[in-house]
N, C-alpha and C positions, 0 to 999 in steps of 0.2 A: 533489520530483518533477522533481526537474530531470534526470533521466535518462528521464523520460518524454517529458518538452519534447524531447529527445535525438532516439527515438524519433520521434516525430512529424515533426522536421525528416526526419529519413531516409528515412520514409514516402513523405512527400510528395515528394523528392528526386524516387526510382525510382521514382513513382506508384502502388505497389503497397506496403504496410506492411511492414516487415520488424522491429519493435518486438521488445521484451523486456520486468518485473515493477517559512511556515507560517500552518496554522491552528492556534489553540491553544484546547485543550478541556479542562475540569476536571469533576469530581466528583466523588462520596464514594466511596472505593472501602473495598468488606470482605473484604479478604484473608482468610483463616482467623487465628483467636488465634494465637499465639506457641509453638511448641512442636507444636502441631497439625497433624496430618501431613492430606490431601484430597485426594481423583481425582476423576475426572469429565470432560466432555466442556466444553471450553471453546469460546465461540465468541466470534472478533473480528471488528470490522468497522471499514475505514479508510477515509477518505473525503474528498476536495477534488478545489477547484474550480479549481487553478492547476496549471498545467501547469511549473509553472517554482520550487513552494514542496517546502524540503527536511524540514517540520517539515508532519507530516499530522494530523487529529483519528483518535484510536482509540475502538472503546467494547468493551469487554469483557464476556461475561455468562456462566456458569455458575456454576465454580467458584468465583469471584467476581465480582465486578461493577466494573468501574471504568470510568471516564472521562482521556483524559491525551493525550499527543502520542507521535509516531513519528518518531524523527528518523533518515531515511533515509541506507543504507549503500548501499553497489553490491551486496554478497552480505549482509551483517550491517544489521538494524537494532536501533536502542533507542529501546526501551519504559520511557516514564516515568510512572506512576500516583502517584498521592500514597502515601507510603509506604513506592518503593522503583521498581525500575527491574530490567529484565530484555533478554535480546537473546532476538533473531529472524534463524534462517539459513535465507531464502529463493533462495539458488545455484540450487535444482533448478528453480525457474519459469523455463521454457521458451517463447518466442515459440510462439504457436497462431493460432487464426483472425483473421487481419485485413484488412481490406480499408481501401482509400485511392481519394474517386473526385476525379480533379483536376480534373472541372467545377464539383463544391460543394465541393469542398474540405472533404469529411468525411472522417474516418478513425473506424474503428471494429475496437476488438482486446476477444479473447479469447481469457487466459491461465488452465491451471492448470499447476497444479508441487505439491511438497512443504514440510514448513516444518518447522525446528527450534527449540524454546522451553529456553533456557537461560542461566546466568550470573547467576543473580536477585540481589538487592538487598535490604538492608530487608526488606521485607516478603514480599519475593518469592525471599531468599535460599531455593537449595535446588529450583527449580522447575525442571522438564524436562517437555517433550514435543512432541509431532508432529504433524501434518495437514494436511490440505490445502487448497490459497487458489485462488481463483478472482479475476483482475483484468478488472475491465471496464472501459474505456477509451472515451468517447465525446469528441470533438473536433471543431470546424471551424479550418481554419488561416486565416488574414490573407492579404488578398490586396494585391496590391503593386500599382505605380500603374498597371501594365498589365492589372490584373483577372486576372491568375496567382494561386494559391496560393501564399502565399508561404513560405518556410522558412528564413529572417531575422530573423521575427517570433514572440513569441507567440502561439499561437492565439486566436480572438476569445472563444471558448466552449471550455470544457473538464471535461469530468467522467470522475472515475477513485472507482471503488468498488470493494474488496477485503475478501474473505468469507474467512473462514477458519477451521474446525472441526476439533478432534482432540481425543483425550486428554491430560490434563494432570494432572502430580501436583504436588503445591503441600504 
């Protein structure tokens, strides 16, 4: 998330957000058998509390279901599940709604964009597909010894949740 920390510092710079798109999480994932071709509507969801962590919790559910980490790219990330490992080309997420008030030193963004699934691994050799992610960004930044929002600091509070549904063939 460290390019959200980014983000934020920037925000609060100009007073008004001008933003853009670890925790480690495991559990059982069931890709399809080996050989076994599967589509269907996949839906991920990412999620931490640090504004500054390059390693995110993911949980995955349709087509399969996994638990695992996101370890974050500027345009590429990878997706690691037990089993095997796949990228994500989030380029197309676009800065959208955001607001920054420099009396509470809240910042608050919403993003969507497009998303591309491919490059699989393991279990996930062979995987492609698309849709679309939705980032929610909730933050207060640190105020410095003059009671300013600061943007030196990490934020005191910070929560970032990313939704993201499309077809997938596995």
């Amino acid at each position: 998330m460290t390019r959200i920390y980014k983000v934020l510092l920037a925000a609060a710079a100009s007073a008004a957000a001008t933003a853009a798109f670890g925790v480690t999480a495991a559990s059982a994932a069931s890709p399809p058998a080996a050989g076994s071709r599967v589509s269907g509507t996949e839906h991920l969801q990412l999620m931490t509390t640090s504004a500054t962590a390059s390693r995110v919790s993911i949980i995955a559910t349709g087509v399969f279901t996994a638990g695992g980490v996101d370890r974050e790219g500027s345009k590429v990330d990878t997706i690691t599940f037990p089993g095997g490992t796949f990228k994500i080309n989030h380029s197309g997420v676009t800065p959208g709604k955001q607001n920054f008030n420099p009396k509470t030193c809240l910042l608050t963004v919403k993003e969507t964009g497009p998303y591309t699934i491919g490059h699989g691994t393991g279990s996930y050799a062979g995987i492609r597909g698309h849709g679309k992610a939705t980032v929610t960004i909730l933050a207060i930044a640190a105020r410095n010894s003059n009671g300013k929002c600061s943007m030196s600091r990490p934020p005191t509070a910070f929560h970032q949740v990313i939704n993201a549904s499309g077809p997938i063939h596995l």
